[in-house]
C-alpha positions in Angstrom: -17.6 35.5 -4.4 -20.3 35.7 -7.1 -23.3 33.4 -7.4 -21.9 31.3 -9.8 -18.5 30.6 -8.1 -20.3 30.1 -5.0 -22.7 27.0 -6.7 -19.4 25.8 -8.3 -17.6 25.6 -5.2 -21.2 23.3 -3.7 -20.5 21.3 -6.5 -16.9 20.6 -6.1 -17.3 20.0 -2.9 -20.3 17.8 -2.9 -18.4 15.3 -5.2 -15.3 15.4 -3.5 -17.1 13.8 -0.7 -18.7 11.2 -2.6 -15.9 10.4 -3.9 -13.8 10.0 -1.1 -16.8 7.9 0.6 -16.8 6.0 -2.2 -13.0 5.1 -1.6 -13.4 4.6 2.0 -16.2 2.1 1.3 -13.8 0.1 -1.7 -16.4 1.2 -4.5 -13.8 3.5 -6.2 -11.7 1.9 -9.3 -7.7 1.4 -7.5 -6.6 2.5 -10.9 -8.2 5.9 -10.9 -8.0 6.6 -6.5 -4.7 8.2 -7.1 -5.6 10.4 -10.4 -9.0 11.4 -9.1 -7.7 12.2 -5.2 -5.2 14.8 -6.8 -8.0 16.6 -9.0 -10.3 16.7 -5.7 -7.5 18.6 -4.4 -7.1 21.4 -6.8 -8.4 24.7 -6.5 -10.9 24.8 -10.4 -11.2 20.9 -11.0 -13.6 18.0 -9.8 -14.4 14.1 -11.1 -18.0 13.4 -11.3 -17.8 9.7 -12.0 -14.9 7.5 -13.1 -14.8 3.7 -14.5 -11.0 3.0 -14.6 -12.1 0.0 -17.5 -12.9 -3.4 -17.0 -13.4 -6.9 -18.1 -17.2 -7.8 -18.2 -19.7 -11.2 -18.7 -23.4 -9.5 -19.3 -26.0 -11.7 -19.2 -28.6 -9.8 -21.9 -32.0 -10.7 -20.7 -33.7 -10.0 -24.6 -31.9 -10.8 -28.0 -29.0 -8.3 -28.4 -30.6 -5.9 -25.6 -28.1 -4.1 -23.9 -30.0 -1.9 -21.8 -31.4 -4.6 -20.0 -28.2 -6.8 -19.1 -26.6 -7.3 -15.9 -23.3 -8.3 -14.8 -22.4 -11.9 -14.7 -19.0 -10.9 -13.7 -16.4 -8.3 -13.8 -12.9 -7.5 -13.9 -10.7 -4.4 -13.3 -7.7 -6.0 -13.8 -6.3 -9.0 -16.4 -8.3 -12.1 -16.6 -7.2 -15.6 -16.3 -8.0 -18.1 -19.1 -9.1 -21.1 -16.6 -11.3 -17.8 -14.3 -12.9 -17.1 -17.3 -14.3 -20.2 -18.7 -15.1 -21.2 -14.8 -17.6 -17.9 -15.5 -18.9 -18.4 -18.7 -19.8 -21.9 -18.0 -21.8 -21.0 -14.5 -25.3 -21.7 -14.7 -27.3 -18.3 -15.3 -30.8 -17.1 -16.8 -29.9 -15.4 -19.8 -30.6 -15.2 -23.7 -27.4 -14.4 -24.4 -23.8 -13.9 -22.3 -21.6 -10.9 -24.2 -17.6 -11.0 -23.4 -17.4 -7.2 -23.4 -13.9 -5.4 -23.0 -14.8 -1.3 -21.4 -12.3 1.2 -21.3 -11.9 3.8 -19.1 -14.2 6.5 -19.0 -14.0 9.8 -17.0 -16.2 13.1 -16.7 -14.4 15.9 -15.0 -15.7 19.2 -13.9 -14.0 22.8 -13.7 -15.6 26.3 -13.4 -14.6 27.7 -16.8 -13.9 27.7 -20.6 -10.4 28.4 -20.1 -10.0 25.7 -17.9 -11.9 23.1 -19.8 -9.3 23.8 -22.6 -6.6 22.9 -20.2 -8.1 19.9 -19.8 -8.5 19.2 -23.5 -5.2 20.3 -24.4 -3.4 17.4 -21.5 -5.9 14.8 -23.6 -4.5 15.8 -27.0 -1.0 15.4 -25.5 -1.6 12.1 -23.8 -3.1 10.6 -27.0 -6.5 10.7 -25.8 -8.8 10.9 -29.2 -12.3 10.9 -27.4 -12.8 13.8 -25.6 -14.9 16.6 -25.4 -17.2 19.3 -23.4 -20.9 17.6 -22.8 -22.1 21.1 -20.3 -21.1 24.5 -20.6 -23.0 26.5 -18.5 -22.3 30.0 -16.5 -19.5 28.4 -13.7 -20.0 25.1 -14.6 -18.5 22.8 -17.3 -18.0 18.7 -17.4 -15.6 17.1 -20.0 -16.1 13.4 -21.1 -12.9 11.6 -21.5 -13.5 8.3 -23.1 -10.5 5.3 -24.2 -11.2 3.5 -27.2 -9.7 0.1 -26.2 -12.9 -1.8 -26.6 -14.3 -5.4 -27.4 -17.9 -6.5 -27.5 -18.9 -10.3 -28.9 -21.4 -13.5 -27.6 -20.0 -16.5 -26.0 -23.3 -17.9 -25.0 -26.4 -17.8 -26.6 -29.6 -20.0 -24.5 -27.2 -22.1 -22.8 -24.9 -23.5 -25.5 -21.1 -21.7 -25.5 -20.3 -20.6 -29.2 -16.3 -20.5 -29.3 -13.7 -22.8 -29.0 -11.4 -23.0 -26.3 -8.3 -21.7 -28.5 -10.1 -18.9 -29.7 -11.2 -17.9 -26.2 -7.4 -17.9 -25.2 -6.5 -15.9 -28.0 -9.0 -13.3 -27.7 -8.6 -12.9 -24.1 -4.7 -12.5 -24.6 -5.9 -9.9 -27.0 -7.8 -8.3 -24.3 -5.9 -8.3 -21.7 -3.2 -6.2 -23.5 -5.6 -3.3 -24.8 -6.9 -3.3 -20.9 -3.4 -2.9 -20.0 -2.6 -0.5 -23.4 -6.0 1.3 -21.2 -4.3 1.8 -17.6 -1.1 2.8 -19.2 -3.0 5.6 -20.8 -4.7 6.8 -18.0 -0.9 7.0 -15.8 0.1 8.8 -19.0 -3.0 10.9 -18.3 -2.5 11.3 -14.8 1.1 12.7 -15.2 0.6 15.1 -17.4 -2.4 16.3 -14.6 0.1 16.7 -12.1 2.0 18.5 -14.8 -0.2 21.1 -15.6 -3.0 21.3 -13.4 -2.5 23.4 -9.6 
């Protein structure tokens, strides 16, 4: 075993175990346990972090300032219309509260060029249009796999709620779909793993 398959193999295993705390302590996304267990056990591939996509309330604590906003409240699964007002109605400190739809978003690691094509090739064929290599380096290369089911958009600015109930329900139907449209993906995804990758 060369240098460079011998740091990979640290690697791999190293986040294999974080991972697997991580799902032992309830941290890990349900929606992405059973894709990301099954890539831990293969012999050239290893996730690096996962968000499976969620449903999110950010308080932004300066004007439009997204770096600096926390979670008010989040979902990783649909949302309720009466759960959802309950939330953006709860007494809070910021400027601004953003209803904010993520989709999934998932960085996998594999030891060489060849396989990081595999990887990109199962992306093309599950409909995945954001993907690509961020590090390619001797033995080590992590690809960024991104879903483009977003939504981003103020419901509160300084205290005083901006939409109307109806529109709420409406956009929230709206969101709850494209976070479904975003698990579907990823099961789409996950098959065609278990398709092509020992």
């Amino acid at each position: 075993m060369n240098k460079a398959e011998t740091r990979f193999k640290m690697i791999k295993e190293r986040h294999k175990k974080t991972f697997f705390k991580a799902v032992e302590e309830k941290k890990a996304d349900k929606q992405m346990i059973s894709l990301c267990s099954y890539i831990a056990e293969t012999k050239n591939y290893f996730t690096s972090s996962s968000c499976s996509g969620r449903i999110v309330l950010l308080d932004l604590a300066k004007e439009g300032n997204k770096k600096e906003a926390a979670f008010h409240s989040k979902w990783h699964r649909k949302v309720k219309l009466k759960e959802l007002i309950t939330e953006i109605k709860r007494k809070q400190n910021e400027e601004e509260l953003w209803f904010k739809l993520d989709s999934f978003i998932l960085h996998l690691g594999t030891n060489s060029l060849e396989n990081a094509k595999k990887i990109l090739k199962i992306t093309r064929k599950t409909g995945i249009r954001r993907a690509g290599i961020m590090v390619a380096e001797e033995g080590k290369f992590i690809i960024e796999l991104i879903g483009t089911q977003t939504m981003s958009f103020p419901v509160k600015i300084k205290g005083k709620i901006l939409l109307e109930e109806e529109y709420l329900k409406k956009t929230l139907e709206k969101a709850n779909q494209k976070l479904e449209k975003n698990y579907n993906q990823l099961k789409e995804f996950e098959k065609n793993v278990r398709k092509e990758l020992k």
